[in-house]
C-alpha positions as CSV (number, residue, x, y, z in Angstrom):
1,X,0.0,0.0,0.0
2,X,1.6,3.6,-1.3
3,X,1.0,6.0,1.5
4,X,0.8,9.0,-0.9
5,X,-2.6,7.2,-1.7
6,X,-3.8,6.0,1.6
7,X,-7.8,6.1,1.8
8,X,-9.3,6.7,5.0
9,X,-12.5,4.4,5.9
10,X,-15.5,6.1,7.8
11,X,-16.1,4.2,11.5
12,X,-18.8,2.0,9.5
13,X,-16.2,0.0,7.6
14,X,-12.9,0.6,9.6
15,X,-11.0,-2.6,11.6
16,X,-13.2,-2.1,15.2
17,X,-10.5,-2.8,17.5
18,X,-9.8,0.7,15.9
19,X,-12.3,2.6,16.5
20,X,-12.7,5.7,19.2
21,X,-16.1,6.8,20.7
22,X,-17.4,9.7,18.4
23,X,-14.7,9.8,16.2
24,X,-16.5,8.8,12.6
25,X,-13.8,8.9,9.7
26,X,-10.0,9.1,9.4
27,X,-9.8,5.8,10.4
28,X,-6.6,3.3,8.5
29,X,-7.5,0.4,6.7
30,X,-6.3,-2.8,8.2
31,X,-2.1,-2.8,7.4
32,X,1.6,-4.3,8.0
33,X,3.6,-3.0,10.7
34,X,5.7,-1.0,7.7
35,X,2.9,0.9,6.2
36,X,1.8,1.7,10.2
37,X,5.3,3.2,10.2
38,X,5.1,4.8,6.9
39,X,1.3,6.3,7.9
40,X,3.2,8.2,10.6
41,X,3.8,11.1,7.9
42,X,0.4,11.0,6.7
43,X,-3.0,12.8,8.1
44,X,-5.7,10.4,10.0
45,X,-7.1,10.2,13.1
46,X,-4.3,9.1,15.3
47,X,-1.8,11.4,13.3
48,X,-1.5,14.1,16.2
49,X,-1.6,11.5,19.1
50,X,1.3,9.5,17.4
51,X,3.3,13.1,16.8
52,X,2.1,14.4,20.7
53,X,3.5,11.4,22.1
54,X,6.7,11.3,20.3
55,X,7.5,15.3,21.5
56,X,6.0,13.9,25.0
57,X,9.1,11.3,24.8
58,X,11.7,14.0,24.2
59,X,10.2,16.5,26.3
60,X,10.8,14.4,29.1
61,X,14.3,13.4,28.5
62,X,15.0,17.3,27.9
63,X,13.0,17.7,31.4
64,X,15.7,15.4,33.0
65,X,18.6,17.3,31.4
66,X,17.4,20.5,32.0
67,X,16.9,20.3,36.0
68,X,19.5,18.2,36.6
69,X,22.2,20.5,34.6
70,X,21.0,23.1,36.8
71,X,22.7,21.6,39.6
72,X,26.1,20.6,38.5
73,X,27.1,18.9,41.7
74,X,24.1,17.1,42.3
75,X,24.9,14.1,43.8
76,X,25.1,10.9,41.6
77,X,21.9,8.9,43.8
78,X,19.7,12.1,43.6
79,X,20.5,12.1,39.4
80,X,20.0,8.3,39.5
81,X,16.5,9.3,41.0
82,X,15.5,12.4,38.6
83,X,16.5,9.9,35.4
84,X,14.4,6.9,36.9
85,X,11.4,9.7,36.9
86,X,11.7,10.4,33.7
87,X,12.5,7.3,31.8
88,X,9.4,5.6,33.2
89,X,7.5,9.2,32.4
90,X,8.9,8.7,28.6
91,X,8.7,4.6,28.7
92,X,4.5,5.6,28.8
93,X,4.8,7.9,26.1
94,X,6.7,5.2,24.2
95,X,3.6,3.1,24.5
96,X,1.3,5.5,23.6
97,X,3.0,6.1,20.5
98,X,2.9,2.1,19.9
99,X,-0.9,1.8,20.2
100,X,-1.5,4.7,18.5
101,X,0.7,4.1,15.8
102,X,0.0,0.1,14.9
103,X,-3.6,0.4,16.7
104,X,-5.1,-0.7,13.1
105,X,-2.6,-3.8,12.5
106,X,-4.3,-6.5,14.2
107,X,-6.8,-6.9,17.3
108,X,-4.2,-9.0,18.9
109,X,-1.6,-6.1,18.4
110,X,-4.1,-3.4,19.2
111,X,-5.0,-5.1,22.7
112,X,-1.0,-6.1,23.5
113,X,0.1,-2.3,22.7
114,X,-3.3,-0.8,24.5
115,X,-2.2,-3.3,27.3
116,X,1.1,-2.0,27.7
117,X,0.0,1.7,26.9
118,X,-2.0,1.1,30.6
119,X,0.9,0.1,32.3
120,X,3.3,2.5,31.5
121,X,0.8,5.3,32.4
122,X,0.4,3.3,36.1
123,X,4.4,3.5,36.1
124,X,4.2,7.2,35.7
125,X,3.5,7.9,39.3
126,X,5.8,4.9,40.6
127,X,8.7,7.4,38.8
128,X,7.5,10.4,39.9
129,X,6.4,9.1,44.0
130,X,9.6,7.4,44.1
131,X,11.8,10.4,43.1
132,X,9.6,12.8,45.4
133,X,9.3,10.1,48.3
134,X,12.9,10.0,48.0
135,X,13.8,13.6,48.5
136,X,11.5,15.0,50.6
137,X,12.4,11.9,53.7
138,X,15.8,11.5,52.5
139,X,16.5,12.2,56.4
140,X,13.6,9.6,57.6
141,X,14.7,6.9,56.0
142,X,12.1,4.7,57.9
143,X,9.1,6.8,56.2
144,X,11.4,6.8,52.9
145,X,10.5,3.1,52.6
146,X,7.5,2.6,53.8
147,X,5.8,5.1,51.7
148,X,7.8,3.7,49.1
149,X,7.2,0.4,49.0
150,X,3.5,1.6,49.3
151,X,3.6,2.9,46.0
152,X,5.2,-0.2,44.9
153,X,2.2,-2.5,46.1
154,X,-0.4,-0.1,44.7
155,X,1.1,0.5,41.2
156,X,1.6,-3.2,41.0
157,X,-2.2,-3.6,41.8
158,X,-2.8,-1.4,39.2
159,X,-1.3,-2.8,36.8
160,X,-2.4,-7.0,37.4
161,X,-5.9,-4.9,36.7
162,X,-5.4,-3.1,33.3
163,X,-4.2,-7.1,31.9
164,X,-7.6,-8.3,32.3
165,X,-9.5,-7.2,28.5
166,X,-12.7,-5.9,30.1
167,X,-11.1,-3.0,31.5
168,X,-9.5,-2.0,27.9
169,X,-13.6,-1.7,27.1
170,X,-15.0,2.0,26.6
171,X,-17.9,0.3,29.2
172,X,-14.7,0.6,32.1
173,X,-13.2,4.0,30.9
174,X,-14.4,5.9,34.6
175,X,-12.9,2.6,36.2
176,X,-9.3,3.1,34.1
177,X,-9.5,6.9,34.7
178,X,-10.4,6.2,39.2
179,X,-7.8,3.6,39.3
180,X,-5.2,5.6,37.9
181,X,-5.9,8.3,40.7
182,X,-6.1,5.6,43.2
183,X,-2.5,4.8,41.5
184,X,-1.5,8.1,43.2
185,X,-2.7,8.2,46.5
186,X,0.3,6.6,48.5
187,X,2.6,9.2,46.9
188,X,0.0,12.0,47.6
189,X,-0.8,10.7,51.6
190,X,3.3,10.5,52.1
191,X,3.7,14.5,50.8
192,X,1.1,15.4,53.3
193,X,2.9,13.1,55.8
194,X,6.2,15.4,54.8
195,X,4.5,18.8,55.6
196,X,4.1,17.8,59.3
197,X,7.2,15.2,59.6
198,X,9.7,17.0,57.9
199,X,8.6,20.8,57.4
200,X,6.9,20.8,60.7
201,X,3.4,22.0,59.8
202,X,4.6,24.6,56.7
203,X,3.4,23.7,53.6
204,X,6.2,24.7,51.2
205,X,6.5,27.2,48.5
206,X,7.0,24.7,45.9
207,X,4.6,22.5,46.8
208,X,2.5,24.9,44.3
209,X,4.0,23.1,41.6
210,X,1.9,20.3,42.6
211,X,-1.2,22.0,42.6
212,X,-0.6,23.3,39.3
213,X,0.2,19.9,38.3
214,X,-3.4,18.3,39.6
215,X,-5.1,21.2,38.0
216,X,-3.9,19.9,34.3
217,X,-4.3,16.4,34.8
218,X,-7.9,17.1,36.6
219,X,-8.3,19.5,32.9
220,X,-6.9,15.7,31.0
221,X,-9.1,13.7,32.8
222,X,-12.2,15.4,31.9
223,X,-11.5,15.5,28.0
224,X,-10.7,11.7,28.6
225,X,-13.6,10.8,30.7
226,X,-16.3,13.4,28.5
227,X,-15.1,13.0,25.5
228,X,-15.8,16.4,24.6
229,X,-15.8,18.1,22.2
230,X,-16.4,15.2,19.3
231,X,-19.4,13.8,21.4
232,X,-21.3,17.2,21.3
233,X,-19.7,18.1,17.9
234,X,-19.2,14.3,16.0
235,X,-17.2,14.4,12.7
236,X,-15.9,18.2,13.3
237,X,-13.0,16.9,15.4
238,X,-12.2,13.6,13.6
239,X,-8.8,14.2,12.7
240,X,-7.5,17.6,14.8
241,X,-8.0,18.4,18.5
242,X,-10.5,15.5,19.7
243,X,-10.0,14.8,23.2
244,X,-7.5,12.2,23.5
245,X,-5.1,14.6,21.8
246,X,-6.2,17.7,24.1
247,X,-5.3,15.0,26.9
248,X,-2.1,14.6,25.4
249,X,-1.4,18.2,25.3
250,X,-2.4,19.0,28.6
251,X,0.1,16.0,29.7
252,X,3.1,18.4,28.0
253,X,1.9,21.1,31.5
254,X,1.4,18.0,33.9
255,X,5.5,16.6,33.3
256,X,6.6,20.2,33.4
257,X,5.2,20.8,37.0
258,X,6.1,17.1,38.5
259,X,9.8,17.4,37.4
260,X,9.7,21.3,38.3
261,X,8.3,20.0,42.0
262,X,10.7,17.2,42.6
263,X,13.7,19.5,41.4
264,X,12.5,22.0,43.7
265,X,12.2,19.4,46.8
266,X,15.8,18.4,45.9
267,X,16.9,22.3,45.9
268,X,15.0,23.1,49.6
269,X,16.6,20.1,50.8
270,X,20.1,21.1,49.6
271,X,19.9,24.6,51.1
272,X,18.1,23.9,54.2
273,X,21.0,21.2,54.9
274,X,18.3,18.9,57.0
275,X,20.8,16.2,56.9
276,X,24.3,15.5,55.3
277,X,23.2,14.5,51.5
């Protein structure tokens, strides 16, 4: 198949392990993993999340760089920590940009990538808690782990749940959205833990960062959960703006402020000299 003449099918006739709620044309013909390769440099319906993802990849390695450049004698452990954030941050956009990009292959190949797509987003906040969990009771080491390992347990949880093929169905798209805040809570209960443990009662300054943070992944969750705008507006967003790629987008905000937080946690704990680091 010659991509300079790829025909798009309507959602009547396109493979259904394809199709997206609302979204009624720009859908691929069935194809080989080359021509899903070569249909990344055409326009469909998954051409912005396959190019979102892929800047969502670099972004975060840049992200990594960036922050950890900033601090030239950051300890090798801390840098160890900021690169396991964003490696598992970029491993999920790695599987978004599978599923997205060989989603019309085969069903078998659209549930393994869709599978995996699930369990690198339930990694995302095993990266990000560990690194923050890390820093902020780098001098309670006790805490350290348990809130840790915490994380650990749930994550895993998490992700035995996203194997079973039910939960890939649009009927359990609330339950994927709740159990990937659930995913969060350990990481969320040990920063509130920190304010009173190791800041005595004083929220810190930087601790805005996550707030920011929630605020865009609340805005990504919506578009995921409502759909909107193609369910009010069907056909008008087939191919631009729909809202998986407005989640994408808002996900661009959402890395920014987590790796901005945990750099910031790793700069008060530097300056305030709590411990020896």
């Amino acid at each position: 198949m010659k991509y300079n003449k790829l025909i798009l099918l309507k959602k009547e006739v396109a493979p259904p392990y394809s199709i997206e709620p609302f979204v009624l044309s720009g859908y691929r013909p069935k194809m080989s993993y080359v021509n899903c390769l070569n249909s990344m440099f055409t326009v469909h319906n998954q051409t912005l999340n396959i190019w979102s993802s892929i800047l969502l990849i670099g972004f975060n390695i840049f992200l990594v760089i960036f922050f950890t450049n900033k601090s030239p004698d950051m300890p090798f452990h801390f840098q160890l920590f900021f690169w396991t954030q964003g490696i598992l941050r970029s491993y999920c956009w790695i599987n978004s940009w599978s599923f997205h990009t060989f989603v019309c292959h085969s069903k078998n190949t659209a549930q393994l990538c869709l599978s995996m797509d699930y369990i690198g987003c339930y990694l995302t906040p095993f990266g990000i808690g560990t690194n923050l969990l890390f820093i902020e009771f780098y001098c309670h080491i006790n805490y350290q782990i348990y809130f840790i390992l915490c994380n650990a347990i749930v994550i895993c949880l998490a992700i035995i749940i996203s194997t079973f093929s039910i939960y890939q169905t649009e009927k359990y798209r609330q339950i994927r959205l709740l159990v990937s805040i659930t995913a969060s809570i350990p990481s969320l209960i040990g920063l509130l833990f920190a304010i009173y443990i190791v800041h005595s009662g004083n929220t810190p300054e930087y601790y805005s960062y996550l707030l920011y943070a929630i605020l865009f992944e609340l805005s990504a969750g919506f578009f995921y959960v409502t759909m909107f705008p193609e369910v009010i507006y069907p056909f008008y967003f087939d191919i631009w703006m729909n809202s998986h790629s407005i989640w994408h987008w808002l996900n661009f905000g959402f890395d920014y402020m987590m790796m901005a937080l945990t750099y910031n946690a790793y700069l008060e704990l530097k300056e305030s000299q709590r411990c020896l680091m």
